[in-house]
Structures are given as C-alpha cells and as structure tokens.
C-alpha positions in Angstrom: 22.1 12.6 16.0 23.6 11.4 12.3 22.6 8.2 13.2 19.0 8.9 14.1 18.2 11.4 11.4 19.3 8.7 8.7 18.2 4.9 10.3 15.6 3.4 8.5 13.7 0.5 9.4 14.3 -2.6 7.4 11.0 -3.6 6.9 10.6 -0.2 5.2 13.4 -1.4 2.5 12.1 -4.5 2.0 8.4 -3.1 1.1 10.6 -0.6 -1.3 12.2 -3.5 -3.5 9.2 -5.3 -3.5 7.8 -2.4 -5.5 10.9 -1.6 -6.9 10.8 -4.7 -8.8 6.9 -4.2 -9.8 8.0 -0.9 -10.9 11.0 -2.2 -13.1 8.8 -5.1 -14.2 5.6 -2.9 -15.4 8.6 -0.3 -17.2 10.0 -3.6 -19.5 5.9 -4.4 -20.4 5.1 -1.1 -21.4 8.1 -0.5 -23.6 8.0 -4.2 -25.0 5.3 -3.5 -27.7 7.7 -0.7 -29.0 11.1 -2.0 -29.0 11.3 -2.4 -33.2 10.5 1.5 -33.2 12.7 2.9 -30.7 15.1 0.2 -30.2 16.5 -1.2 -33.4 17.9 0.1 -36.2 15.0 -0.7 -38.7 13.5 2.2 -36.5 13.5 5.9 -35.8 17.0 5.4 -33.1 19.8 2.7 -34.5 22.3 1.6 -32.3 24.7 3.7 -34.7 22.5 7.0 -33.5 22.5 5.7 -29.8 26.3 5.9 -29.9 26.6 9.0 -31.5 24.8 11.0 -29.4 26.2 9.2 -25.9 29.1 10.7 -23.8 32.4 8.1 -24.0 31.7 7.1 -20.3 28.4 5.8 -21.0 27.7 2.2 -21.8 24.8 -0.2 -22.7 24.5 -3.9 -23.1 22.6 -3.4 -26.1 25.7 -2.0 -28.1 26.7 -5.1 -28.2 24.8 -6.8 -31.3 22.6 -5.7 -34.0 19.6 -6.6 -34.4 15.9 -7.3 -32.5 16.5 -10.5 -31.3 19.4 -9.1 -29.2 17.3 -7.0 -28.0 14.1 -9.4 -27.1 16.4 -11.5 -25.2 17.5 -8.9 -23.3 14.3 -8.0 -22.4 13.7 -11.3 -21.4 16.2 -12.1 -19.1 15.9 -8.1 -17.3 12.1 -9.4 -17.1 13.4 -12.6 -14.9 16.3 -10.4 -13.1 13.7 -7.6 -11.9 11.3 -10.6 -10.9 14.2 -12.1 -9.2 15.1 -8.6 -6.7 11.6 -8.4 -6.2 11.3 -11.9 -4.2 15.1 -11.2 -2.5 16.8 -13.7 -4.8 20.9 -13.2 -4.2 19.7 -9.8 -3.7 23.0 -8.1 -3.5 24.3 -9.8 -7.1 20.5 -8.7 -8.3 21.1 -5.4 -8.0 24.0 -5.1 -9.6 22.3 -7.1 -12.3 19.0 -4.8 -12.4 21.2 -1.8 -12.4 23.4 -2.7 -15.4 20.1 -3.8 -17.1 18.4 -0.5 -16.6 21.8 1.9 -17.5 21.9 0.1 -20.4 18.2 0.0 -21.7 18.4 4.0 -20.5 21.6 5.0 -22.5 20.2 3.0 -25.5 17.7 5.7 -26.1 18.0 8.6 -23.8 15.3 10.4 -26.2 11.9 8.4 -24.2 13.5 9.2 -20.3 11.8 11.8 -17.8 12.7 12.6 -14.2 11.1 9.2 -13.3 13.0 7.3 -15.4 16.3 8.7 -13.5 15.0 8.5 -10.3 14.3 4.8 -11.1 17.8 4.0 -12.2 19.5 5.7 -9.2 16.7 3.7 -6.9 19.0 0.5 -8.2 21.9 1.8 -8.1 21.6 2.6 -4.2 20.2 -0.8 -3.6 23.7 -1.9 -3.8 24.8 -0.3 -0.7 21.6 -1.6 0.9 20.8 -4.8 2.8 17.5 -4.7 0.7 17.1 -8.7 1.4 17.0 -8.4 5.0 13.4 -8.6 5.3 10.7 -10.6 2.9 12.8 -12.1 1.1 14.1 -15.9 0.0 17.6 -15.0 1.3 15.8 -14.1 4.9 14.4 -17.3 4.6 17.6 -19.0 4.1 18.8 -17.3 6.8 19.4 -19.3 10.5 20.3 -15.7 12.5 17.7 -13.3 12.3 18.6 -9.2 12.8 18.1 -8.3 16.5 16.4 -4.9 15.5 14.6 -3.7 12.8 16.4 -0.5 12.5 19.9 0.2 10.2 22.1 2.6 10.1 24.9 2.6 7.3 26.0 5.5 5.0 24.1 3.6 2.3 21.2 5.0 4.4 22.4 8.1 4.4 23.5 8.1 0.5 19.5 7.0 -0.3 18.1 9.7 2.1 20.0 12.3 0.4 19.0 11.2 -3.2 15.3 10.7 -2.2 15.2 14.5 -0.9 16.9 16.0 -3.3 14.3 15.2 -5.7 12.2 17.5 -3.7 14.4 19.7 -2.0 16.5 21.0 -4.8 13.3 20.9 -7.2 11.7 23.6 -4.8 15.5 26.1 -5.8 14.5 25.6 -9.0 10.9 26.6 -9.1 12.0 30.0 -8.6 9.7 31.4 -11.0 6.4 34.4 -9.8 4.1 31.4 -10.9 5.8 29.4 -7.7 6.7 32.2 -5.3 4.2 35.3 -5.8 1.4 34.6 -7.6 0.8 31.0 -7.2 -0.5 30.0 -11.1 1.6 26.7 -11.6 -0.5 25.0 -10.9 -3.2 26.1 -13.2 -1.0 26.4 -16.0 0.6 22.7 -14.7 -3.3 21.1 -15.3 -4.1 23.3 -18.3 -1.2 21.1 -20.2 -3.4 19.3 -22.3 -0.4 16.4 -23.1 -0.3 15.2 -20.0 -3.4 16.9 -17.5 -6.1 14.4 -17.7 -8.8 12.3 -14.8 -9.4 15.2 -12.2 -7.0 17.9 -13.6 -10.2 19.3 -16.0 -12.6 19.6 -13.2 -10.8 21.7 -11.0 -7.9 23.6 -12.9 -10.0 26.4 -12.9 -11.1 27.0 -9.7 -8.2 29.9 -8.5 -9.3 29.9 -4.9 -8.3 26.0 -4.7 -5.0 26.1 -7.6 -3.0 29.1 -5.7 -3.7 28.1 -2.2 -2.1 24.0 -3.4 0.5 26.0 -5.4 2.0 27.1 -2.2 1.6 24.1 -0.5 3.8 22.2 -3.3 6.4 25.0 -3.2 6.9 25.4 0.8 6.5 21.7 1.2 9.5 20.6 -1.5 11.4 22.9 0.6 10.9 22.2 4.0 9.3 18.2 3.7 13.1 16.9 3.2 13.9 19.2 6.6 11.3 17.9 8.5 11.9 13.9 7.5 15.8 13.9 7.9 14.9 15.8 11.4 16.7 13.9 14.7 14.1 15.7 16.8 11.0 13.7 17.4 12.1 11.3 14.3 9.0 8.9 14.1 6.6 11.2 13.8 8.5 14.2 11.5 9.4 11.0 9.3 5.5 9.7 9.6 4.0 13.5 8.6 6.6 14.5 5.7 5.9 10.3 4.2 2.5 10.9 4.6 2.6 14.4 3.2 4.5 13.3 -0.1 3.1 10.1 -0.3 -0.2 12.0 -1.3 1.0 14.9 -3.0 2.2 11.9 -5.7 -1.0 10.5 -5.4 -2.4 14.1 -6.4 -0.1 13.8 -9.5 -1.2 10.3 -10.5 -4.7 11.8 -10.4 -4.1 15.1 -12.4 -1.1 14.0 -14.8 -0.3 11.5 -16.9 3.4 11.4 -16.2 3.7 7.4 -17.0 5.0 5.8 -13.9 6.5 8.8 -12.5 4.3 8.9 -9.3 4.4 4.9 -8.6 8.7 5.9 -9.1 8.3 8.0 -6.3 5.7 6.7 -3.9 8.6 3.8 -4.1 10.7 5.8 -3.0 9.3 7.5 -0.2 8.5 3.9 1.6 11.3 4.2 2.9 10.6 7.2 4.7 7.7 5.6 7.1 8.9 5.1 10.6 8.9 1.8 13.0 5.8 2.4 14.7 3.9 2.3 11.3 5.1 -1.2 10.4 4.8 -2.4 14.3 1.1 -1.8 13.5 0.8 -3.2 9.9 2.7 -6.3 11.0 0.1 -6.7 14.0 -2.9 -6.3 11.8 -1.2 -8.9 9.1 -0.9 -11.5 11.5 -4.0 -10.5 13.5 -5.1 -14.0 12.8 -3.7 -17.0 14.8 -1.6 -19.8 13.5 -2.1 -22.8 13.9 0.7 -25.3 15.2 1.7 -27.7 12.7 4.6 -30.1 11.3 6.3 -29.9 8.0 7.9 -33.2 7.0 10.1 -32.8 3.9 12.2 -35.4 2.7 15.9 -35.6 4.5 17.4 -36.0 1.2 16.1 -33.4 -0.8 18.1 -30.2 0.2 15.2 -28.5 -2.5 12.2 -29.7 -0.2 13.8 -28.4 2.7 14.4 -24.9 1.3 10.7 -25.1 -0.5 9.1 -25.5 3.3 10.7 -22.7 4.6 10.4 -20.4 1.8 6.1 -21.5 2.1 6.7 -21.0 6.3 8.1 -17.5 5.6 5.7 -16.7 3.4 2.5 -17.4 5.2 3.6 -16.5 8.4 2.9 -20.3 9.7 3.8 -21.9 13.1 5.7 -24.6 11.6 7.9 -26.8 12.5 10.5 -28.1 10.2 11.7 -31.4 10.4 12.8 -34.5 7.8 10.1 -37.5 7.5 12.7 -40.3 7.9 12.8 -39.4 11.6 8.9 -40.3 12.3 8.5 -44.4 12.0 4.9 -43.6 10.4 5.5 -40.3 8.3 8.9 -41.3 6.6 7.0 -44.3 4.8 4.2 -42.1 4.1 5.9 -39.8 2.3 8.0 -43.2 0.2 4.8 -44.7 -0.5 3.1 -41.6 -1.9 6.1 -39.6 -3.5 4.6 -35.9 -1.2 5.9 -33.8 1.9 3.6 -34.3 4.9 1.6 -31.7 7.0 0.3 -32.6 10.0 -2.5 -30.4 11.5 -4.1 -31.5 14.8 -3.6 -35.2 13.8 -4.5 -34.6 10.4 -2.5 -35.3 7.7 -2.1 -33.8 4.4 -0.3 -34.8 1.3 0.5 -32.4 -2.1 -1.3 -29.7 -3.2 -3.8 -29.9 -0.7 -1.0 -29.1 2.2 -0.2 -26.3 0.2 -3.8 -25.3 0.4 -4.4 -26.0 4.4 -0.9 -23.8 4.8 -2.3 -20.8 3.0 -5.4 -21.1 4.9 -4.3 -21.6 8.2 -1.3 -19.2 8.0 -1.3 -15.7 9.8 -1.4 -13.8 5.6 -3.6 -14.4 2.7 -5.8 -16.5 4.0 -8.6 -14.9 1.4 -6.3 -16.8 -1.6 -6.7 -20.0 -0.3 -9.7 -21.0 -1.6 -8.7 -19.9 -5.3 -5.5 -22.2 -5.0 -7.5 -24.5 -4.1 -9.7 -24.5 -7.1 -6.7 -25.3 -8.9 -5.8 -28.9 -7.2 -6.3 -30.7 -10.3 -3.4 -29.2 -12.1 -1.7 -28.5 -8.6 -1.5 -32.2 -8.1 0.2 -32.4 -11.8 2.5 -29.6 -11.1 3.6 -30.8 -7.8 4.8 -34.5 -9.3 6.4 -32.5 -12.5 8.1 -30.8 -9.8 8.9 -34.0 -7.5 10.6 -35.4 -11.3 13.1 -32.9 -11.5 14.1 -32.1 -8.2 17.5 -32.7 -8.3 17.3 -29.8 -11.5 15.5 -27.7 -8.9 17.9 -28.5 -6.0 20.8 -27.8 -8.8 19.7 -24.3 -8.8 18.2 -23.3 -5.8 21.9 -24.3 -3.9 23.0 -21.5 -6.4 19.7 -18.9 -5.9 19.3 -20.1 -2.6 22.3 -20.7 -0.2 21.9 -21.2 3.4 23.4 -18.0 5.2 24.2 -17.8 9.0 22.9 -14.0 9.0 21.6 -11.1 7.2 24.6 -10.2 4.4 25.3 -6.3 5.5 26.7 -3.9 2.8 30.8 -3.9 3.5 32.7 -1.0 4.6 34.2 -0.6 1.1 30.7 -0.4 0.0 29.8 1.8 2.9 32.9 3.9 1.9 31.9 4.1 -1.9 28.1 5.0 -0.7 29.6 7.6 1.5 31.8 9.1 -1.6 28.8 8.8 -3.9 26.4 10.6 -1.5 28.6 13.6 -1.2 29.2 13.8 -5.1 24.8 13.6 -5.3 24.9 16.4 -3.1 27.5 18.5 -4.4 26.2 17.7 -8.3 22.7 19.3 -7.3 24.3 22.0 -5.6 26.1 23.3 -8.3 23.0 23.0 -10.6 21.2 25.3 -8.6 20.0 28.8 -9.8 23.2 31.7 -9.9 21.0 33.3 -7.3 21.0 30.6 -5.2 24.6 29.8 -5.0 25.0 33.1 -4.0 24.5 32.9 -0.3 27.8 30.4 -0.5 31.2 32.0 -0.2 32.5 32.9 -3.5 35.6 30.0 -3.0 33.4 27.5 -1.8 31.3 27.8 -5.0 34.6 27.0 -7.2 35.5 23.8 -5.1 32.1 22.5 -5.6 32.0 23.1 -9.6 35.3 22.3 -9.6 34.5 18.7 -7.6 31.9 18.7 -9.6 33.5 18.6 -13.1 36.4 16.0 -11.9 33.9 13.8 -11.1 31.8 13.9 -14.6 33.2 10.6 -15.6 31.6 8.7 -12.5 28.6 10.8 -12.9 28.4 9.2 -16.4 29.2 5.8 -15.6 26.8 5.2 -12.8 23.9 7.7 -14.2 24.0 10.1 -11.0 23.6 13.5 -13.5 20.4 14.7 -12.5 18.4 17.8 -12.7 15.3 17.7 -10.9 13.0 20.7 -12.9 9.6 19.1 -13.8 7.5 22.7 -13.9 10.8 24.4 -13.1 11.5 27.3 -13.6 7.2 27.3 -14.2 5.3 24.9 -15.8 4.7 24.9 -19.6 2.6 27.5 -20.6 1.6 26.5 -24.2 0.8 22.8 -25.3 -0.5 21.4 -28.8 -1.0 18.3 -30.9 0.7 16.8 -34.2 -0.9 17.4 -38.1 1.3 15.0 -39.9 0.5 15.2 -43.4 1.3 12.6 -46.4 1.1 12.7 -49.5 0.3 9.2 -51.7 1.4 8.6 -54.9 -2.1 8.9 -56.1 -2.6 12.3 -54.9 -4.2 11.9 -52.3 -3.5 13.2 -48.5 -3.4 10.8 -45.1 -2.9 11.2 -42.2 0.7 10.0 -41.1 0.5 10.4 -37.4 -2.2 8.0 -37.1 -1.3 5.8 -40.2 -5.0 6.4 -41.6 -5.7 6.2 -45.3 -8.3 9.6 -44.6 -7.3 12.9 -44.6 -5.8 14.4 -41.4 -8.0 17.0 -39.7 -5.8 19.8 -37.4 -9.2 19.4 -34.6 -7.5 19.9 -31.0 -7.5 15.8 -29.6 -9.5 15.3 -26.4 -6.6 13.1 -25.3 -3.5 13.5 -26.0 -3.3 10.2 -25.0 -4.5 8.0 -26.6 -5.2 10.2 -29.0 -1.9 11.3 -30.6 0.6 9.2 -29.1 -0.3 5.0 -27.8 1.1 5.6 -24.4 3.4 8.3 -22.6 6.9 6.9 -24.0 5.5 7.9 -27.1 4.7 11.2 -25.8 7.6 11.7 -24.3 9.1 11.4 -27.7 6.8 13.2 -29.6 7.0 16.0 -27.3 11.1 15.7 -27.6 11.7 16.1 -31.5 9.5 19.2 -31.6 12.1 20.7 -29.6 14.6 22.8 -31.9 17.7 20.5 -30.4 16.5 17.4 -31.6 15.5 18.4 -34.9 18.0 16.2 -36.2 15.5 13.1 -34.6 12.9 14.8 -36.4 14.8 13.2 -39.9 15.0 9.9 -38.2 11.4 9.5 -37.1 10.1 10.7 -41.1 12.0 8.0 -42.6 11.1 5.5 -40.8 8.0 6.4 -40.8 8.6 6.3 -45.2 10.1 3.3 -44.8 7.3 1.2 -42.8 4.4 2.7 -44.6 5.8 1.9 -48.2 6.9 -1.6 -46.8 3.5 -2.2 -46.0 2.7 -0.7 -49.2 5.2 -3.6 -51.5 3.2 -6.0 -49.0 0.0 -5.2 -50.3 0.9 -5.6 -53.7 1.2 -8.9 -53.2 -2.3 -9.7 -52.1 -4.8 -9.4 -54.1 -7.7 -7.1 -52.6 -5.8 -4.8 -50.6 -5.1 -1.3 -51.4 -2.6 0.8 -49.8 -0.8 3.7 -51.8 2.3 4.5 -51.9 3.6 7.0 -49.9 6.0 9.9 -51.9 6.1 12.9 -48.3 4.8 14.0 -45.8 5.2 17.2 -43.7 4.7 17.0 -40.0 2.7 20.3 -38.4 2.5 21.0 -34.5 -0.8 23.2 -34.0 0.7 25.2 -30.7 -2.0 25.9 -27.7 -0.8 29.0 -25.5 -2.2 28.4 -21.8 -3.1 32.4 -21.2 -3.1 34.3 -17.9 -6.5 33.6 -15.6 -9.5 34.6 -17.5 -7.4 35.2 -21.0 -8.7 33.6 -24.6 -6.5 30.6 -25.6 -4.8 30.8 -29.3 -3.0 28.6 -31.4 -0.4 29.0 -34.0 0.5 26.7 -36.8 4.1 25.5 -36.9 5.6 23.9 -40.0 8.4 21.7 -38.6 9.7 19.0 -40.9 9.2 18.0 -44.6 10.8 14.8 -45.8 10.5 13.4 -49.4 10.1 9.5 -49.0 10.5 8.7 -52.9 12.0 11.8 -55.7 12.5 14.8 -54.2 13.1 16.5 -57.7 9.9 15.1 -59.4 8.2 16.3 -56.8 8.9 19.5 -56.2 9.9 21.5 -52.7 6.9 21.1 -50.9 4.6 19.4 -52.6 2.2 18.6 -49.9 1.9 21.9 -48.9 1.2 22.9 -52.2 -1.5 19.8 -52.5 -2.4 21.3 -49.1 -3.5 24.4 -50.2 -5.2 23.5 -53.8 -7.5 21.6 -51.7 -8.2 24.5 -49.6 -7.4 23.0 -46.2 -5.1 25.4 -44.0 -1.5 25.4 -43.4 -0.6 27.7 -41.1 
C-alpha cells in the first residue's frame, strides 16, 4: 500500500527537472538586472545587513567576498549549473550544486522571497534523494543498462510527496478564516489586491455568484486534493484528477495574480504527480512518427564523437546504429579524407552539419526544427570543424560531465535513510505550525513531543531551508492594498518624485498597475510591499539612503557634463496611500500614511520635516 500510494513514474521526474532547471534559470535572469540594488553593499541590503539579520545556522556563498564582481560570477556559474541539471549533467553532484547555489542566493537577502521562492529551494534540495537523471537525460544516454520499469519507489518519493502536499494540505488549516469557511469572500478580496490581481482578476472579481462558489472549491480542494493523490485505491486515476485539478487551479493563479514565478514553482511540482498511463500516451504521440534505420559512424578514436552520437540518438529518438568508421573499408577513409562523422540513410551518405540536419528530420521528435537548423549550415559547417579542432578539450571534459555508467545511479540507502528522517521532520514542522485549534484534536502529550521534535531539530531546519509556513491568503487574504508617494526634496526647492526617479512632481493618483507602475517587476514588489511592514522598518533606513546616495551620485555626475541638469537631492519622505478592499457592495477609502523621512544632506539646516512643510506651502496634501 506505502509503496503504491508514493511510486512515481520516472518519466514524471525527469519532465520535473527539466522545468526545474527553466524555473531556476528564468529566477537568475530576472533578478540579474537588480543585483547592485539588493545584493551589494553599495545598495539598500550589504552583506554586513545580510548577516545580521540571519540565524547562526544559515549560510551563503556570497558571504564570502565583498563586492559585485563576486557576485556576477556567481551568477554566472549558478546560470551554467541550473543549465547543467536541466540536460541531466552528473545529476546527482548538480543538485547538490543548484541547492547550495539557491540557499545561498536565498539567505543573502531573505527580504525579496515568497512561498515560491521556498518551495523552489526545497524542490532542489529533494532532488538529491531522487534518481532525477534516470530519464532524458546525458547520464541516461551514457548509460548501457536501461531501468526495467518506469515506476520508483524510494523514501525520497515519499519525502517529495509529502513536501509537495503540504503546500496545499496544511495551507487549507490555515485558511481558517469566515472568508474561507462560511462566507466564501477570499476570493474577491484575493482579486481586489490591486499589487498583485491583474489580466482576468478585474473582469470577474466582482461577479459573487462565480467568487464564493471557486472560494469553496480552493478551500475543500487544498484539503482533500493531497488525500485523493497519495490515495493506494485506484492510484492512476486519483493521481490523474487531483494533478489535473491543481495543475489548473495554478494556472487560474497565473491568470488572476501576479505572484512572479510562483505558479510555474508549483505546476513544477505537481508533474510529478501525473500517472504512467498519461506518459504511455504522450510518449506514443511523440514518437508517432517512424524512424528511419540508419548508421552513425564516429571516429574509433574519439571517445567525444562516440558520446556526441548517442547524446544526438537519445535526443531525437533515432533508429541508430552506433558503430566506429575504421570498421567499414569505404566509410573509415571517408571520414580521414573529409575530417566528419558519417550517416548513412538508405545508401545515402551524409557528412557534418547536414547529418545533423537529416537526424533531426528523420528522427521520431522535433522534426518541425529541422528545417531552421538547416538554415544555419553555413555557420554549422564552421562550428562543426571549430569543434572537430579541439576535440581532445571536448573529450577532456565530457569523460568528466559524461562518464559511461553500467545503470541508472539510484539514491543510496544512507540517502534513502536521511530522506526518510527529513520527511518526517517536514511533516512534524508543519504540524506544529498549525492553528491552536487545530492541534487540538491531538492528545495533549503528543502535541509536546512534536514541538519538542520540532525545536531540536531547528538547526537542520536552518541549514537545509526546510522552515516553512505555507499562508498565502491565510488566515484571509489582504483586505486593504495601496501604492508608494515618495517625496524629495532638491536643493533648489523643488519636489520629485523619488519612487520613480522623475525630476516632476509626484502625484498620490491610485497606479493602474502596480506593476509596472510602482515597482519594475514583482522582486521589487515583494520588497516594497516588505518595508512598509512595521518589522522591517529598520530596511525602510536602508532603502532611503541608498536611494540619497545614487541620486546625488548621479547628481556629482552631472556636474561634470556640461548640459545636464540634475539637482541635488537634500530628503525625501516616503508616503503609502492605503486602499481598504470593503465588504461586497461597500465604498473603498484610503488613508494617508506617513512612513519614513530621511535627511540625505544637513538635517539641522533643514529643519524636521522639511518636505512636509514644502509639501504643504504648495498646497498639495499630506495626509
């Protein structure tokens, strides 16, 4: 029964670090334009701040050196790592690696992270306990003994499984407000958040006779969904319904909310959750097309070549046969005399790039590509004989990316044993979260062993990031929203807007969009929405004087050109114009909230609040 409630089918994990690497590689891109802002110490969070405000079991690569170009470089090389678990490169080591990566980037500045961003880390951290290069991958390719079955069983299974449904099934505890459970209005009040409801959300936020009905939905399915895909009763299809079922309840997020790559987090992780059957089928419609037979000839002393033609025949799905050249009396001086593997097609033989071409187009997958690869022959050609130089660099490094294996590398039993610890400390840690209420049905004892389990394991809880507290709209959803009035004030006595780094005055007008509107993207939303929150008021001190510090650098650079005017900037105070969401059919109203002032240049000179006093001279309101 264990075993069937908690197999899943390899396929299924392969398709999940596939997009687990996408995931991790779109994360680094978005957050790359930013790093000088939130990740150095010439911005609003130094290293100095980072370590401050971190536990003593927490760690971070980025620690380790001052300075952006430590920081760039690790970017660069968790770019090449993530791109690396995503093909099935040494995919246990990788891993590890993207793990490491990701803690570290995380515990650098805790400030920008969200539920998605947790869920993320702890996706890598079970890929360790998971044969996630089993299937679609370079090391299957390498691999002489392919898996017998499809299916796997280990407690890393198990470990994964319980994370995955936690998310939902501990979230639906902690929903435990009337907006959840009686009246059903989370919903509207969820889409009437104006920082992050935006595409659909507008349209139909409104409309109570659709909002209260879906409200109930969400609820009763985050509570019974993880039941029903963990069931050992008719598994292929309880697995199919609750995938398909929470498959599309994130795609009704990605629609409504903009929650960064929250949903695409999740979606990742609920591949796992879709049966055999499902990939029987997708497999037969991939390779609905017939291949072809054909012969690769490689040369017999190029281990590289050898490895290359497999990797292409896994890949495309080909009916290939793999042999050396040297052993045809025609094809070995064929490929001598013009430097190229062979492919040989129904007596036809092809040479370079245009074999590459004819394998892509007469494979069983992506045959619509071929004719775009082909377009690029001309530089193909070039690339191939760069390529065909250095292959004893290439062969160098794919014996260490690339090793032959005799089978599929399965996780351990220490690993399994570790997994097995690690899933019951997941379980017991989101137990002990849950609501007094809750807890309650449990035996009095039994609740002290778990928050006493609980608290002895804090330090691993810290070290490998398994802390979690899955309440997006918990206990409801937000019920009031707003936008930013940063006001500055230039030495020439004139006010600008701060926020948007605009030489005009600031105008306190509601945004359409929050984003783009206010923040550039929803890291920076994240963190504007953060330090208006009373406990991280001391951020609020960091962000101002940065901000003083960049604008007035600009402003010593524009002295220096002759033409360009930018003013000085002496304060500024930053406002956040509050939005209650009212009850159904309610008039909204917003209140003015004075938050921070921050003298860049002489406080005394200036006075207390000198743009507030500018502020209301020029008649504008404050509040």
């Amino acid at each position: 029964m264990l075993k069937r409630a908690f197999s899943i089918d390899l396929r299924a994990l392969a398709v999940m670090r596939i997009c687990l690497g996408m995931v991790l590689v779109a994360d680094l891109l978005i957050r790359w334009p930013d790093l000088a802002w939130f990740m150095s110490d010439t911005g609003s969070y130094s290293v100095a701040a980072s370590k401050a405000a971190a536990s003593d079991y927490r760690f971070s690569l980025y620690w380790l050196f001052d300075g952006l170009f430590w920081v760039h470089t690790l970017f660069a090389i968790n770019l090449v790592v993530a791109a690396l678990f995503a093909a099935g490169v040494r995919t246990r080591l990788m891993s590890v690696l993207v793990f490491v990566f990701l803690a570290s980037l995380h515990n650098r500045n805790p400030i920008l992270l969200q539920g998605g961003d947790n869920l993320l880390v702890l996706l890598t951290l079970w890929s360790i306990f998971l044969p996630m290069g089993a299937r679609l991958s370079v090391d299957a390719a390498m691999t002489k003994a392919r898996p017998s079955t499809d299916t796997y069983w280990g407690w890393g299974t198990v470990a994964i499984l319980v994370q995955i449904m936690s998310v939902y099934f501990f979230s639906a505890f902690l929903k435990n407000g009337s907006e959840w459970m009686v009246d059903g209005t989370a919903i509207y009040y969820a889409l009437h958040n104006d920082q992050v409801a935006h595409l659909l959300a507008p349209y139909w936020r409104d409309w109570h006779w659709l909002t209260v009905p879906m409200t109930h939905y969400v609820w009763w399915l985050e509570l019974i969904g993880p039941l029903i895909a963990l069931s050992p009763i008719f598994n292929n299809w309880a697995r199919g319904v609750a995938a398909f079922c929470f498959i599309t309840l994130e795609i009704g997020f990605l629609f409504n909310l903009n929650v960064g790559l929250f949903p695409f987090i999740s979606i990742t992780s609920l591949i796992i959750l879709i049966p055999g059957p499902v990939w029987d089928w997708l497999g037969r419609w991939i390779n609905r097309h017939s291949a072809e037979p054909m012969v690769m000839y490689y040369d017999e002393d190029c281990e590289f070549c050898k490895k290359t033609c497999h990797l292409i025949r896994a890949a495309f799905g080909l009916n290939a046969q793999i042999v050396p050249a040297q052993s045809h009396p025609e094809i070995g001086p064929l490929l001598e005399r013009e430097f190229s593997w062979v492919l040989v097609v129904n007596s036809h033989r092809y040479l370079r790039w245009q074999a590459l071409v004819e394998c892509i187009s007469r494979g069983r997958r992506f045959r619509s590509v071929s004719r775009g690869v082909a377009a690029f022959a001309p530089w193909g050609d070039a690339i191939y004989h760069w390529i065909g130089e250095n292959r004893r660099g290439f062969g160098k490094l794919t014996a260490a990316l690339m090793p032959w294996r005799e089978s599929v590398a399965l996780p351990s039993r220490s690993l399994q044993v570790v997994a097995a610890v690690l899933a019951v400390l997941v379980f017991i840690g989101n137990v002990d979260r849950l609501p007094a209420k809750n807890k309650a049905i449990l035996n009095g004892s039994l609740v002290d062993v778990v928050s006493s389990v609980d608290d002895a394991a804090y330090p691993v809880r810290q070290i490998l990031r398994l802390d979690q507290l899955w309440n997006m709209f918990a206990p409801y959803p937000q019920k009031n929203d707003g936008w930013f009035l940063m006001v500055g004030l230039t030495s020439d006595g004139d006010l600008v807007d701060v926020l948007q780094w605009e030489l005009t005055e600031p105008t306190a007008d509601k945004p359409q969009r929050f984003v783009p509107d206010q923040a550039k993207n929803y890291r920076w939303r994240k963190y504007l929405s953060r330090i208006k929150q009373s406990r991280f008021k001391a951020e609020r001190g960091r962000y101002a004087s940065a901000n003083c510090r960049r604008w007035n650098q600009q402003y010593q650079a524009s002295l220096s050109h002759s033409g360009a005017e930018w003013p000085e900037l002496e304060a500024f105070n930053i406002y956040y114009v509050q939005e209650r969401t009212p009850p159904m059919g309610q008039p909204f109203a917003t209140e003015y909230q004075l938050l921070w002032r921050h003298h860049c240049l002489d406080k005394n000179r200036l006075g207390e609040d000198a743009v507030q006093k500018t502020m209301l001279a020029q008649g504008r309101q404050t509040g």
